[in-house]
NUDO-912870 format. One record per residue (C-alpha): residue in three letters; x, y, z. Coordinates in nm, 2 decimals. Layout:
// NUDO-912870
ALA,X,Y,Z
...
//
This chain:
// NUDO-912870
UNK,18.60,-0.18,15.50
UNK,18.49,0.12,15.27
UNK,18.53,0.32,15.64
UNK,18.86,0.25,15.70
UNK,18.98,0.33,15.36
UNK,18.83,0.64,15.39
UNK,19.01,0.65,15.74
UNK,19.34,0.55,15.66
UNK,19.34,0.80,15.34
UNK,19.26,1.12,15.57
UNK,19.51,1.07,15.81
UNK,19.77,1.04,15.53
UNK,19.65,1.38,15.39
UNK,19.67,1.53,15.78
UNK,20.03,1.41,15.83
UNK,20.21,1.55,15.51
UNK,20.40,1.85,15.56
UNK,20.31,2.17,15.42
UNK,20.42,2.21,15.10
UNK,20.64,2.50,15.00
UNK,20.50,2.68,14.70
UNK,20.61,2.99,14.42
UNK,20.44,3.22,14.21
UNK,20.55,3.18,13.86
UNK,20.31,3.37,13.66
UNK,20.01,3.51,13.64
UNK,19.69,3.55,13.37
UNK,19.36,3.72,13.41
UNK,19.23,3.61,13.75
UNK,19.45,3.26,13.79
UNK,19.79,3.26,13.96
UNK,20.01,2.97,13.86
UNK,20.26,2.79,14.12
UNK,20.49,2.56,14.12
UNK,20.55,2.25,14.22
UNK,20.20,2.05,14.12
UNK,20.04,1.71,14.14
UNK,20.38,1.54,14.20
UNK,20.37,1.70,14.50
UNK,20.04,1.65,14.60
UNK,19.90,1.99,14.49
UNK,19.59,1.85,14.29
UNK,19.25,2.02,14.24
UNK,19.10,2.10,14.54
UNK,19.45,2.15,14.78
UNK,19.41,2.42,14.97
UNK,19.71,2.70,14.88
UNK,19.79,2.98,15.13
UNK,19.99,3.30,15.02
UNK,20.03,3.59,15.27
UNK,19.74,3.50,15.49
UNK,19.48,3.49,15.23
UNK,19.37,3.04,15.12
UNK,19.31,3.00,14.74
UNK,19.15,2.67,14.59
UNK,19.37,2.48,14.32
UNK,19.16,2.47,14.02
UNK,19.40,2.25,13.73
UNK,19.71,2.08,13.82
UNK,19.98,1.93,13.60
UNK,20.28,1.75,13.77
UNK,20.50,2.04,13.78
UNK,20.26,2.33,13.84
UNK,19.92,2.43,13.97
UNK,19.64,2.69,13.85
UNK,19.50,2.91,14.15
UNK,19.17,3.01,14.08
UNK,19.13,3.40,14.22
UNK,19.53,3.45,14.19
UNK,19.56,3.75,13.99
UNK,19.62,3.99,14.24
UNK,19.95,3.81,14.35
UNK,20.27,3.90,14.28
UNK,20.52,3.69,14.05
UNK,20.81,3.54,14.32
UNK,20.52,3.56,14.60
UNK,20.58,3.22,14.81
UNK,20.29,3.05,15.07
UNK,20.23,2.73,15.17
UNK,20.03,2.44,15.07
UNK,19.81,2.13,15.26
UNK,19.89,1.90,15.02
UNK,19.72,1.51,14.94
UNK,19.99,1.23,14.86
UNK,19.90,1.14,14.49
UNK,19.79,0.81,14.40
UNK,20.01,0.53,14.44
UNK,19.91,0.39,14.15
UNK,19.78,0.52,13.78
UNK,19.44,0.39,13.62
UNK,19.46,0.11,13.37
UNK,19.56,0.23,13.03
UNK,19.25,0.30,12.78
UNK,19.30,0.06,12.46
UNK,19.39,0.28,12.12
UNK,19.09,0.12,11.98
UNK,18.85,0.38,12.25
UNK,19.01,0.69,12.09
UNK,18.89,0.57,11.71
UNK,18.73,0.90,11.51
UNK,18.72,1.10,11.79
UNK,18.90,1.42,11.65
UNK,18.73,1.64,11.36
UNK,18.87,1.67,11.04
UNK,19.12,1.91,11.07
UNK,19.10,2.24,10.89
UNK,19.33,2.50,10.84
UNK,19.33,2.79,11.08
UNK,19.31,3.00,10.79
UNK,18.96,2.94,10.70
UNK,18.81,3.02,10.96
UNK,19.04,3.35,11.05
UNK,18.94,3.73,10.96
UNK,19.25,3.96,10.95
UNK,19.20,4.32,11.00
UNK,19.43,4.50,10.90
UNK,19.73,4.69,11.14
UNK,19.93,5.03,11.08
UNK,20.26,4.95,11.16
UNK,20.45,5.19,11.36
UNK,20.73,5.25,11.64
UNK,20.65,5.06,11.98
UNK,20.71,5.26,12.31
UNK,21.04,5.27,12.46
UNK,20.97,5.10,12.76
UNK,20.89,4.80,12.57
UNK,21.24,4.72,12.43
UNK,21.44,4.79,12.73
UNK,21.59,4.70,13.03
UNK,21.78,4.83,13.36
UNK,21.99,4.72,13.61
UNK,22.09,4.89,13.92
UNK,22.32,4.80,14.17
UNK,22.49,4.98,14.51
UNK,22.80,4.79,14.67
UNK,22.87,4.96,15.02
UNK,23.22,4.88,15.10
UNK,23.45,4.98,15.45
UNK,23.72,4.84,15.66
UNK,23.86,4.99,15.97
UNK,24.19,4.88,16.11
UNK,24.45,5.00,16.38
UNK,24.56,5.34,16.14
UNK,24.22,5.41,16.04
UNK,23.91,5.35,15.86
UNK,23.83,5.36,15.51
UNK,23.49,5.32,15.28
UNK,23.31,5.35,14.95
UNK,23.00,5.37,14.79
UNK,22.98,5.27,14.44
UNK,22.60,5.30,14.26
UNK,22.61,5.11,13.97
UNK,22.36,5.18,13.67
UNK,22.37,4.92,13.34
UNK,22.10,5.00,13.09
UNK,21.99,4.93,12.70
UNK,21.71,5.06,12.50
UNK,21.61,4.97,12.16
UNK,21.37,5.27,11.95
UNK,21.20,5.13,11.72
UNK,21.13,4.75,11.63
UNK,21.15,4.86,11.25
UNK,21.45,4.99,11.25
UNK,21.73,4.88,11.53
UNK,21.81,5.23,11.70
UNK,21.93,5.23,12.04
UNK,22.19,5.27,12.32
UNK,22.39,5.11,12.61
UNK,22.48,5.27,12.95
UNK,22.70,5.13,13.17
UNK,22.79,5.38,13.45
UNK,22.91,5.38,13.82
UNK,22.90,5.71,14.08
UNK,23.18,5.67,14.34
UNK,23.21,5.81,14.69
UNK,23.56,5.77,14.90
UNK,23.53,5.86,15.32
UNK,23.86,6.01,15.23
UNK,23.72,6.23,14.92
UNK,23.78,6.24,14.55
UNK,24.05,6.30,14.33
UNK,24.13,6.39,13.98
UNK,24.33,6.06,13.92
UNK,24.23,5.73,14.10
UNK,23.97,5.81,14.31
UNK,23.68,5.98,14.02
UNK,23.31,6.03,14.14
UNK,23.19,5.87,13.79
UNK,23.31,5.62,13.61
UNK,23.18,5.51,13.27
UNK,23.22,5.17,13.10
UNK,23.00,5.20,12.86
UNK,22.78,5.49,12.68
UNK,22.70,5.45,12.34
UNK,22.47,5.48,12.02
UNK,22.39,5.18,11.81
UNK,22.23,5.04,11.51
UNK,22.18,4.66,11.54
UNK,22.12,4.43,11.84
UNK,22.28,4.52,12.14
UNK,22.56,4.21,12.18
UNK,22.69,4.31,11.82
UNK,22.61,4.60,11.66
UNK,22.63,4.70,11.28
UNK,22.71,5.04,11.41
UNK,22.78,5.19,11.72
UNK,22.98,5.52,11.86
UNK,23.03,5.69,12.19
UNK,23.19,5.51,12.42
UNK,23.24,5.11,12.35
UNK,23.26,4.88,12.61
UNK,23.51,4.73,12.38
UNK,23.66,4.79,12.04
UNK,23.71,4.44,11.90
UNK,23.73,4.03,12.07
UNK,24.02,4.13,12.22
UNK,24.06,4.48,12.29
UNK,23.89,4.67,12.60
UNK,23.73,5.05,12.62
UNK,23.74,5.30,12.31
UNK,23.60,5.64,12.27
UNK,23.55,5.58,11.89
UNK,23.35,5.43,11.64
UNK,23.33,5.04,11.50
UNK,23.15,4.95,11.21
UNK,23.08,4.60,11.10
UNK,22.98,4.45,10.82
UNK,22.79,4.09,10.83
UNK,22.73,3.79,10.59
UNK,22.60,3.46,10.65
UNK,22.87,3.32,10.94
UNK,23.11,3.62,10.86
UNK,23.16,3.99,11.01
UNK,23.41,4.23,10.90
UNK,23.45,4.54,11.14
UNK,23.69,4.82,11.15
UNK,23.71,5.03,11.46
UNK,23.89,5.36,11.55
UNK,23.92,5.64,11.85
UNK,24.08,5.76,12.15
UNK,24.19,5.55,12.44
UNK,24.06,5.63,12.81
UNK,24.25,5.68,13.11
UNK,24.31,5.37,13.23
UNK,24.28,5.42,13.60
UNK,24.02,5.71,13.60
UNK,23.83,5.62,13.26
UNK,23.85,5.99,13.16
UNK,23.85,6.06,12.74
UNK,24.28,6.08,12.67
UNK,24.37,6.27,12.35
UNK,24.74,6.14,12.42
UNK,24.66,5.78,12.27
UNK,24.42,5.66,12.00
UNK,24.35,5.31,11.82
UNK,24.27,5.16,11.54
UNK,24.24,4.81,11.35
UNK,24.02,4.58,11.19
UNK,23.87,4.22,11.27
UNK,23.75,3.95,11.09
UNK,23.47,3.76,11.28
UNK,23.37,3.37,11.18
UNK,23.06,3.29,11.40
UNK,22.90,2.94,11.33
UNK,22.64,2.93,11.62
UNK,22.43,2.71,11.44
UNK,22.69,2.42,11.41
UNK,22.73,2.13,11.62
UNK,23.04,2.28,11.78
UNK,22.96,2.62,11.74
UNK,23.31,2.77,11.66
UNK,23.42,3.17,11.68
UNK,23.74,3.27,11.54
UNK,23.82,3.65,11.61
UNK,24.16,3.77,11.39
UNK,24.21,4.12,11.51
UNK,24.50,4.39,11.38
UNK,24.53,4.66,11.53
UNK,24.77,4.98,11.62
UNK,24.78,5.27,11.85
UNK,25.02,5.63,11.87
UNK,25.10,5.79,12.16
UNK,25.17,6.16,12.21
UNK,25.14,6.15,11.80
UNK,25.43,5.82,11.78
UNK,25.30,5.51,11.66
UNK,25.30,5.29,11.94
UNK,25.13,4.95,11.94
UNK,25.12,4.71,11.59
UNK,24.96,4.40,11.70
UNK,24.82,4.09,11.55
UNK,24.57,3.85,11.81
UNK,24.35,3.56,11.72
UNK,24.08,3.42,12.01
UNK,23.89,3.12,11.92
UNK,23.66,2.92,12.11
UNK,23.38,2.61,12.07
UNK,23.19,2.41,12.30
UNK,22.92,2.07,12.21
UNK,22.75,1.91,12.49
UNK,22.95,1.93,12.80
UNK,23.31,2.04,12.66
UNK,23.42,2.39,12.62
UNK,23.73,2.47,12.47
UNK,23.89,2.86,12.45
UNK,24.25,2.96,12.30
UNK,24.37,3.27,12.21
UNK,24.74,3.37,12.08
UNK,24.87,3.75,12.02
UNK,25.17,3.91,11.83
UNK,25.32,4.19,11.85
UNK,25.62,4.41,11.55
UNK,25.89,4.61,11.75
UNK,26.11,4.89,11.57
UNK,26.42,4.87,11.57
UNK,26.62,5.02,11.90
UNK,26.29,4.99,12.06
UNK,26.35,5.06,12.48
UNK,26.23,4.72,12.59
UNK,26.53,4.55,12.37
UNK,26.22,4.33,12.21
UNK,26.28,4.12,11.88
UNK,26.12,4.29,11.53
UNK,25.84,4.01,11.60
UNK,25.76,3.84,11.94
UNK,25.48,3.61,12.05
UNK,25.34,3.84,12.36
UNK,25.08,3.63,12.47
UNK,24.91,3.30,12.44
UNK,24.67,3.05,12.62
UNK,24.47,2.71,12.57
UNK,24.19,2.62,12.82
UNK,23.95,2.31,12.79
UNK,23.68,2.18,13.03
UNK,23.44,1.96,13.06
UNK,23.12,2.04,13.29
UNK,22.78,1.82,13.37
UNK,22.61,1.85,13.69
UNK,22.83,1.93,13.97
UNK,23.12,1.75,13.83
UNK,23.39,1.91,13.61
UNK,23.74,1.87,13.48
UNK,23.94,2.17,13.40
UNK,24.27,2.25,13.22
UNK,24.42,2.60,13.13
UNK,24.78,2.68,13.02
UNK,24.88,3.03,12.98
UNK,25.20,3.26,12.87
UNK,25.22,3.64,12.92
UNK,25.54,3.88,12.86
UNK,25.51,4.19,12.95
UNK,25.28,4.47,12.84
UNK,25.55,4.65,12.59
UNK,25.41,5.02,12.52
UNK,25.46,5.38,12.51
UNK,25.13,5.43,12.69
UNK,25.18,5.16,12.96
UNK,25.54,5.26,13.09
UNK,25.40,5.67,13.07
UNK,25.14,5.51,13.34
UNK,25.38,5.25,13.55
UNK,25.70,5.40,13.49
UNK,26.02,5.20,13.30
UNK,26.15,5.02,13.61
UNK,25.82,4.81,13.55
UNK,25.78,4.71,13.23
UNK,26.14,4.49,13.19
UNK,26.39,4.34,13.39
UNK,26.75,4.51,13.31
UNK,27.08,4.39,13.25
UNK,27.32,4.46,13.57
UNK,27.60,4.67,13.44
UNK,27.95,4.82,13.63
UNK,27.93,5.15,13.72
UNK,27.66,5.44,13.72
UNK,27.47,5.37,13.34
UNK,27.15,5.32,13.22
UNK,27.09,4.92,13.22
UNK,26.90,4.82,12.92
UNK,26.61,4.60,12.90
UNK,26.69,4.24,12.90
UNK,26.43,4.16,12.69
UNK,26.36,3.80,12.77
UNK,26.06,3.84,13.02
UNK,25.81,3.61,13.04
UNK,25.54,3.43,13.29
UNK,25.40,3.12,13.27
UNK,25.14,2.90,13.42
UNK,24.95,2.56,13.39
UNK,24.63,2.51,13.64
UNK,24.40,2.22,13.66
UNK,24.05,2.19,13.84
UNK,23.83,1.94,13.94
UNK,23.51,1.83,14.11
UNK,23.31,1.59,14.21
UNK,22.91,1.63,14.36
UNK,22.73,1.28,14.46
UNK,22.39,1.32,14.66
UNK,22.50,1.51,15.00
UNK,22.92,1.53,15.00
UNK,23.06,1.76,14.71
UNK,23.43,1.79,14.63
UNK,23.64,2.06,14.43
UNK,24.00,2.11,14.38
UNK,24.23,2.36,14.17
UNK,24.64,2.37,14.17
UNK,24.87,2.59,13.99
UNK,25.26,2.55,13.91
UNK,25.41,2.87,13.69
UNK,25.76,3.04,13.67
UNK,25.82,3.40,13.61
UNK,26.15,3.55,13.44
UNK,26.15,3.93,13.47
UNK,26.16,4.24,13.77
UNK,26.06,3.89,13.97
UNK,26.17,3.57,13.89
UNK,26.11,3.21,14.04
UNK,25.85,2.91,14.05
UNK,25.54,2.94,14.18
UNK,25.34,2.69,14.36
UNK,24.97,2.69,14.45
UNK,24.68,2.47,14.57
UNK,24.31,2.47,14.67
UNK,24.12,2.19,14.83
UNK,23.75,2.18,14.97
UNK,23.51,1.92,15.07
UNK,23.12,1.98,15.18
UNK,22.92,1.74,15.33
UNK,22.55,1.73,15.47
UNK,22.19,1.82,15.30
UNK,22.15,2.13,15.15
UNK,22.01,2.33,15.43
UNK,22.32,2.30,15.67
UNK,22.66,2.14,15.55
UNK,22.96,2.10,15.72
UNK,23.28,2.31,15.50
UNK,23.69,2.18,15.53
UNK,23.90,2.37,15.27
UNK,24.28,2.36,15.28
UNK,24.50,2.60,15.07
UNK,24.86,2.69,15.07
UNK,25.08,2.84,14.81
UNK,25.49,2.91,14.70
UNK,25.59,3.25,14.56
UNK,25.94,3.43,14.54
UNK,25.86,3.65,14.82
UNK,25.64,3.45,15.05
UNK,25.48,3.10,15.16
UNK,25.15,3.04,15.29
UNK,24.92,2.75,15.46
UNK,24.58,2.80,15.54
UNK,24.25,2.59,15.72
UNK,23.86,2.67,15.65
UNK,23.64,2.49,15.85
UNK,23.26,2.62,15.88
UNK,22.96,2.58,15.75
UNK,22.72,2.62,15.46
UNK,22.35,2.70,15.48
UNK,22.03,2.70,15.25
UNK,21.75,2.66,15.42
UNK,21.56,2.78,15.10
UNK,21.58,2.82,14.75
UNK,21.61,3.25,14.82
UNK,21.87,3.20,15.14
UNK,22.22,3.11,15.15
UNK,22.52,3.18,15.27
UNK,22.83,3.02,15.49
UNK,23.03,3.10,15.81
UNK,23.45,2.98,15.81
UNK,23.70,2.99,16.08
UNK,24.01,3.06,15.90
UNK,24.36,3.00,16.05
UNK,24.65,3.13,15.84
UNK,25.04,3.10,15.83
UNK,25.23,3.35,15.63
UNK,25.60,3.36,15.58
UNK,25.75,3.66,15.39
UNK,26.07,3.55,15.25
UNK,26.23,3.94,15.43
UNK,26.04,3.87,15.72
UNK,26.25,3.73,16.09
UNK,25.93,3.48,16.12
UNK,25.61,3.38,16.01
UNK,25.30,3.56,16.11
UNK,24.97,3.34,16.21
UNK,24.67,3.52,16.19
UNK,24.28,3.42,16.23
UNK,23.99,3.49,16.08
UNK,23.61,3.47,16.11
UNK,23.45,3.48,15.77
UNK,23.09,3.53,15.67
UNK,22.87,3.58,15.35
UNK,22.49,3.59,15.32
UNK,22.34,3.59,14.97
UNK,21.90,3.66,14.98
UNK,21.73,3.66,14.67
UNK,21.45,3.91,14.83
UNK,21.24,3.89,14.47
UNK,21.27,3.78,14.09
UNK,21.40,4.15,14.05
UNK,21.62,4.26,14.37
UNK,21.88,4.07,14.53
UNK,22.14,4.11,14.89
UNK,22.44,3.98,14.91
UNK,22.71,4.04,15.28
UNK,23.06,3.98,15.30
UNK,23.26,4.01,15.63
UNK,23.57,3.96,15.69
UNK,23.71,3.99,16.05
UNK,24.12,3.96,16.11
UNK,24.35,3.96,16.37
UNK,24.75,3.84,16.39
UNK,25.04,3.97,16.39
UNK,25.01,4.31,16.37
UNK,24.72,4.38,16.24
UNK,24.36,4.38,16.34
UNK,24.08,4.45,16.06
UNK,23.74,4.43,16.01
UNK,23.57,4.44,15.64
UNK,23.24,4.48,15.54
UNK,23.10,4.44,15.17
UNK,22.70,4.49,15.11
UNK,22.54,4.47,14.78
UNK,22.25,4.53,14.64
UNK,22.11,4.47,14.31
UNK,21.75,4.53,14.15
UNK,21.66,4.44,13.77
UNK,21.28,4.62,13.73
UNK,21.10,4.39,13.53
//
């Protein structure tokens, strides 16, 4: 009997799979791996990792120890010849068999023999990071090809743990196939380059230039200074405003305000209330005076966001605007666990109304005007608005997965009309090859459109994925004699090559109508630990 146990319990052990195993982190001379004892990886299991068999030393039921690891990388992967563990646990000791087994305790303090250490400034390197990314992007059609190369370099560095000096670089090098220009196509491009005292997300200090100058206000060349009690931060901010295609410094406009911050992380809800004022000149005229508020709190699996803005007109102002008007506002609320999710945003826009913005766009874009007889000037109507309501859903239950977004809206301006659109998609199958359908189709004023996904999605680890669509499309321009039907072969690859460098492909192949193109996207992105 004892034989065929022994039997039965070997041949179990000899027809389990290999078991896939990770690196996770590493001290001294042991390598630690996951998964563990659930998985059959108990002391003993025999681990190999590119070609060379370690011994499992301790186990727990997520992770495993491997003794004569520590010359392994963190993210290295191998295989394991795992043993099934037990079907069933040993009896329970009684409480009684654990009676005065423990020491008195003592406190750690007793026995402990501080010596004492200078303080000082810790090396750079140590309070730092660095991300790079390069995104390799082309498409070549029947009048030609075109390409770019954008390097990408975001970076933050803190001095001195004593005292919170640092900086934050945010920076991207361009190249065109067809060559640079001094307008929209610049070989550098900087979001971010600045000098700051504080932590790095929200700085008591900071100057250069800002990623942004307040909750709801983009790029400055400027200072903001903030001042912060208990829940509360008061800030004021000022500076010049960059180009906004090129991102070159721009004497022509500056900006200014102040913003009152209430940040209760530690609350159930965890609310944040941003009031922001702010104004701008333009060419030396006062341009912008603007009052926003953003708000936002989430608990649990609910997150909700709103934000209204503003905005004081002078009187005989060019865009025929009232002396206040509400230029913007928008609610959002959703509700996210697991892969299901419920979704509801509602939004209102008019217009961007500046002295900056029309010098950029031009006047015909910035209103709708008032048809008048003869050869005059038409003024700005003044009553140009957009609006839209879109709702989201989704479903995920063991192998089928469903997700689906629609929009309504109606615009009143250069364009008017409703606005339809809707998105539909459905996945079913394990997680290393699924089956895709996706349906999507759309009104505008000037067109209508209906298209079909079908493909398919692939994982066949936790490192690979990616998917492959067949996409048939119908397109009917509202100016056009007939709708166009084009095709499309679709197909993104995304490998995680390492805990610090990632791939990701896009291409896009098209032909219909009259047009044939082919696109290519590559990206790559490393974060040195």
């Amino acid at each position: 009997m004892r034989w065929a146990i022994a039997i039965l319990v070997v041949a179990r052990a000899a027809a389990a799979d290999p078991v896939e195993v990770e690196v996770i982190d590493i001290a001294g001379d042991t390598a630690y791996v996951t998964p563990g004892r659930d998985a059959g990886l108990g002391p003993g299991a025999q681990v190999t990792i590119a070609g060379k068999t370690y011994r499992v030393a301790e186990a727990t039921a997520k992770h495993a120890a491997l003794a004569g690891g520590g010359g392994l990388a963190i993210g290295a992967a191998g295989t394991a010849d795992a043993t099934p563990p037990p079907a069933r646990l040993p009896p329970p000791r009684p409480a009684s068999a654990f009676r005065d087994q423990w020491p008195p305790a003592a406190p750690p303090a007793a026995a402990q023999q501080p010596a004492a250490i200078p303080l000082g400034e810790a090396p750079i390197g140590a309070a730092g990071h660095l991300a790079l990314s390069a995104t390799l992007s082309g498409a070549a059609a029947r009048d030609g090809t075109t390409g770019e190369l954008d390097a990408r370099a975001i970076g933050s560095f803190t001095a001195s743990h004593e005292r919170p000096l640092g900086g934050d670089l945010d920076a991207t090098v361009r190249f065109y196939r067809d060559g640079w220009n001094a307008h929209e196509r610049t070989p550098l491009f900087v979001t971010a380059a600045q000098l700051r005292y504080g932590d790095a997300a929200d700085p008591t200090l900071a100057i250069g230039r800002l990623r942004y100058a307040a909750s709801s206000l983009g790029m400055l060349d400027g200072g903001r200074a903030a001042l912060h009690t208990g829940d509360l931060e008061l800030a004021a901010f000022g500076g010049i405003v960059p180009d906004p295609i090129s991102g070159k410094p721009d004497t022509s406009a500056s900006r200014f305000g102040a913003e009152l911050v209430y940040d209760a992380a530690s609350s159930p809800w965890q609310p944040r209330v941003a009031i922001t004022a702010h104004g701008s000149t333009w060419d030396g005229t006062l341009d912008e005076r603007v009052l926003s508020v953003t708000a936002s709190a989430s608990r649990g699996a609910t997150y909700l966001d709103g934000w209204v803005e503003a905005q004081q007109f002078p009187a005989g102002n060019p865009w025929n605007a009232p002396a206040v008007d509400i230029t913007g506002a928008g609610a959002s609320g959703e509700w996210r666990h697991g892969g299901d999710h419920v979704g509801l945003d509602v939004t209102f826009l008019r217009p961007e109304r500046s002295l900056r913005i029309e010098s950029v766009v031009g006047d015909d874009f910035t209103c709708a005007r008032k048809p008048l007889p003869g050869d005059v000037d038409e003024p700005c109507a003044g009553d140009d608005y957009w609006v839209a309501a879109t709702a989201s859903a989704g479903l995920r239950r063991g192998q089928w997965a469903l997700d689906a977004v629609g929009s309504i809206g109606d615009s009143q301006g250069i364009a008017a009309g409703a606005d339809a659109s809707g998105y539909l998609r459905g996945e079913y199958g394990p997680r290393a090859l699924r089956g895709v359908v996706a349906i999507s189709g759309g009104h505008e004023s000037f067109a209508d459109w209906i298209a079909t996904d079908l493909g398919v999605a692939f994982a066949p680890s936790r490192r690979l994925e990616g998917d492959l669509v067949y996409r048939p499309e119908r397109l009917d321009y509202v100016a056009a004699t007939g709708a166009d039907f084009m095709q499309s072969i679709v197909a993104d690859v995304h490998w995680a090559v390492s805990a610090a460098a990632d791939l990701a492909i896009s291409a896009v192949g098209t032909t219909g109508a009259d047009r044939d193109v082919i696109q290519l996207i590559t990206t790559i992105a490393w974060r040195p630990r």
